[in-house]
C-alpha atoms as one frame of an Amber mdcrd trajectory, in Angstrom:
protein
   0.000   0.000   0.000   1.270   3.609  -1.262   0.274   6.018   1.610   0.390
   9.577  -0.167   1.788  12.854   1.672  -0.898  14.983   2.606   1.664  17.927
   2.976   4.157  17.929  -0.034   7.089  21.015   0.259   6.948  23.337  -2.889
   9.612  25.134  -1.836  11.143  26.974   0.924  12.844  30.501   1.213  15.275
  31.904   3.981  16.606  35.420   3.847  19.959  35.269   4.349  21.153  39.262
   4.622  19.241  41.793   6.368  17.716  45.224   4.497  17.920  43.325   0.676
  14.244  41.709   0.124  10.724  43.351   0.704   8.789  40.284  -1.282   8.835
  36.937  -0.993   7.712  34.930  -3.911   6.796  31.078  -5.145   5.933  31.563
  -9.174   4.804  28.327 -11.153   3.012  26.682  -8.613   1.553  23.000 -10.025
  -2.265  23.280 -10.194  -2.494  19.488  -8.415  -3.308  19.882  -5.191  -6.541
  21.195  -3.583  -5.193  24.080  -1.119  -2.099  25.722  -0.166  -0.310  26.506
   2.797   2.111  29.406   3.653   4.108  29.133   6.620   5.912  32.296   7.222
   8.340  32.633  10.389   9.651  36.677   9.729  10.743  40.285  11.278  11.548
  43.464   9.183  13.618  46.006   9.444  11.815  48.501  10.305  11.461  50.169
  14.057   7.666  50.856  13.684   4.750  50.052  12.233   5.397  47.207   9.327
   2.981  45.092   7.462   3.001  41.513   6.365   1.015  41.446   2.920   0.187
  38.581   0.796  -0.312  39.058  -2.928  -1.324  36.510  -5.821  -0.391  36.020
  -9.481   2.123  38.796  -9.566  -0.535  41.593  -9.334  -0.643  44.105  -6.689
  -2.488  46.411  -8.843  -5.917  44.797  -8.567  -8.354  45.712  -5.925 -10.492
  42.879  -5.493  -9.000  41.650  -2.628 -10.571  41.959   1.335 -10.201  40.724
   4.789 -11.251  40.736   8.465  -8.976  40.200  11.371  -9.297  39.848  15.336
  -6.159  40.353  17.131  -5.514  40.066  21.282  -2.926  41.513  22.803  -2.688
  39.930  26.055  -5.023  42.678  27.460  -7.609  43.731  24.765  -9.067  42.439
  21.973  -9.303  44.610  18.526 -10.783  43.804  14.948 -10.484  45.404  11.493
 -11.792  45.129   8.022 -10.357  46.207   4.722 -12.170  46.345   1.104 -11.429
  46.651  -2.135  -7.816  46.122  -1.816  -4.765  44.941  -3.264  -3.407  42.433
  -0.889  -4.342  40.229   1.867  -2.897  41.988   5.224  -1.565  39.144   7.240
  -0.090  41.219  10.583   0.337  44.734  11.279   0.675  47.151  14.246   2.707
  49.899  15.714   4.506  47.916  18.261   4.740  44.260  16.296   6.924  41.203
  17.176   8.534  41.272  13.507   9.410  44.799  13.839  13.346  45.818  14.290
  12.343  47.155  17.703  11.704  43.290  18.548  15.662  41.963  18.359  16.132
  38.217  17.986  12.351  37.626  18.057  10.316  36.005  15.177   6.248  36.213
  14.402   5.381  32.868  12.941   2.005  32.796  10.382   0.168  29.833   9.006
  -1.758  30.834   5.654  -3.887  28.560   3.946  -5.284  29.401   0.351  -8.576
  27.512  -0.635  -9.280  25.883  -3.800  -6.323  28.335  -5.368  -6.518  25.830
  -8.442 -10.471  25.952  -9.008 -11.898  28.326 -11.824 -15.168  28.684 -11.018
 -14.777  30.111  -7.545 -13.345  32.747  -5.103 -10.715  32.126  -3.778 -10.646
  31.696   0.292  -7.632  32.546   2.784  -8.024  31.812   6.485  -4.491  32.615
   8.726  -3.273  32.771  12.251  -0.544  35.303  12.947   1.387  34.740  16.605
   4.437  36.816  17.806   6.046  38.099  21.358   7.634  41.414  22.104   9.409
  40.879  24.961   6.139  39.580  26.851   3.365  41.655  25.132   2.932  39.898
  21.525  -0.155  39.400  20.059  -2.361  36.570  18.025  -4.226  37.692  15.003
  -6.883  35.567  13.088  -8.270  36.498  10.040  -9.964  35.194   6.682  -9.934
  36.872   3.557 -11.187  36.766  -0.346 -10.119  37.336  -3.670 -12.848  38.040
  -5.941 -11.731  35.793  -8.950 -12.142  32.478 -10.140  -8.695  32.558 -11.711
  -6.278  30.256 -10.734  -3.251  31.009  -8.377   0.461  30.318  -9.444   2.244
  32.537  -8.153   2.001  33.751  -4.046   4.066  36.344  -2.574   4.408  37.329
   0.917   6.031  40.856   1.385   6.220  43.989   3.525   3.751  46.421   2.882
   5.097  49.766   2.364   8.338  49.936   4.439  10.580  48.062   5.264  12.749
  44.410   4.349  12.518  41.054   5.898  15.627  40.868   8.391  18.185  37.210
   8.279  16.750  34.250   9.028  12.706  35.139   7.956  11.691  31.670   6.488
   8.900  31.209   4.224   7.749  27.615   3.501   5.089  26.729   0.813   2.906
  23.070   1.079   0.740  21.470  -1.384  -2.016  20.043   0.209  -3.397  16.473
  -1.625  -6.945  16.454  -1.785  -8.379  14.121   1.427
């Protein structure tokens, strides 16, 4: 009896020097499997407010993109929505564990992309964002839509604005096989 991966590595990505990479990217992406997961483990560079942003098919330009978020901080809870825009916000914040202010210290996200391969529906993202500042980190959890029925190949995770991923941000891309 075969037993078939239900997880199969597309590809991984580390940053190796600090301040030379905004974007993260995974192009040609086989149409096989039913979902796709991101798992990104990341800080930037920058010593304020930074964004984690996840973009599809190499086009930033289109606004048919929208999500909703609830994050806790340890003491509160907050929630946002965006519409009509062009990315997928993963994390963000003015104090955030992948910010330069956070030394040595890592946010870790776990994307998963929905029927990316199907053509005759949206497409579906659902994440969980998790990161420590020194003992006052936060967990976001959010789910998001593209509004198009055209395949993904291509995903790209990158910093929204300002900013580069820092050595050592890891970004790991899974096919999932269909149950």
């Amino acid at each position: 009896m075969t037993v078939q991966a239900t997880y199969v590595n597309l590809g991984s990505v580390v940053v190796s020097t600090n301040g030379t990479t905004s974007d993260i990217g995974f192009g040609s992406i086989p149409q096989t499997y039913t979902d796709l997961r991101l798992v990104v483990q990341f800080r930037t560079d920058y010593s304020s407010s930074s964004v984690a942003a996840l973009y599809f098919n190499s086009d930033s330009s289109t606004t048919n993109r929208s999500d909703t978020y609830i994050m806790y901080n340890g003491s509160s809870l907050t929630s946002g929505r965006e519409t009509t825009v062009n990315r997928i916000q993963v994390a963000s914040g003015p104090t955030t564990p992948y910010s330069a202010t956070a030394t040595d210290m890592f946010g870790v996200a776990v994307i998963d992309i929905l029927n990316y391969s199907n053509t005759t529906t949206n497409k579906t993202v659902l994440w969980r964002y998790s990161g420590d500042t020194n003992g006052t980190g936060s967990t976001v959890v959010g789910v998001g839509t593209v509004q198009s029925t055209t395949a993904i190949n291509f995903v790209h995770i990158a910093t929204y604005a300002v900013g580069n991923w820092v050595a050592g941000t890891t970004a790991t891309l899974y096919g999932i096989a269909a149950a």
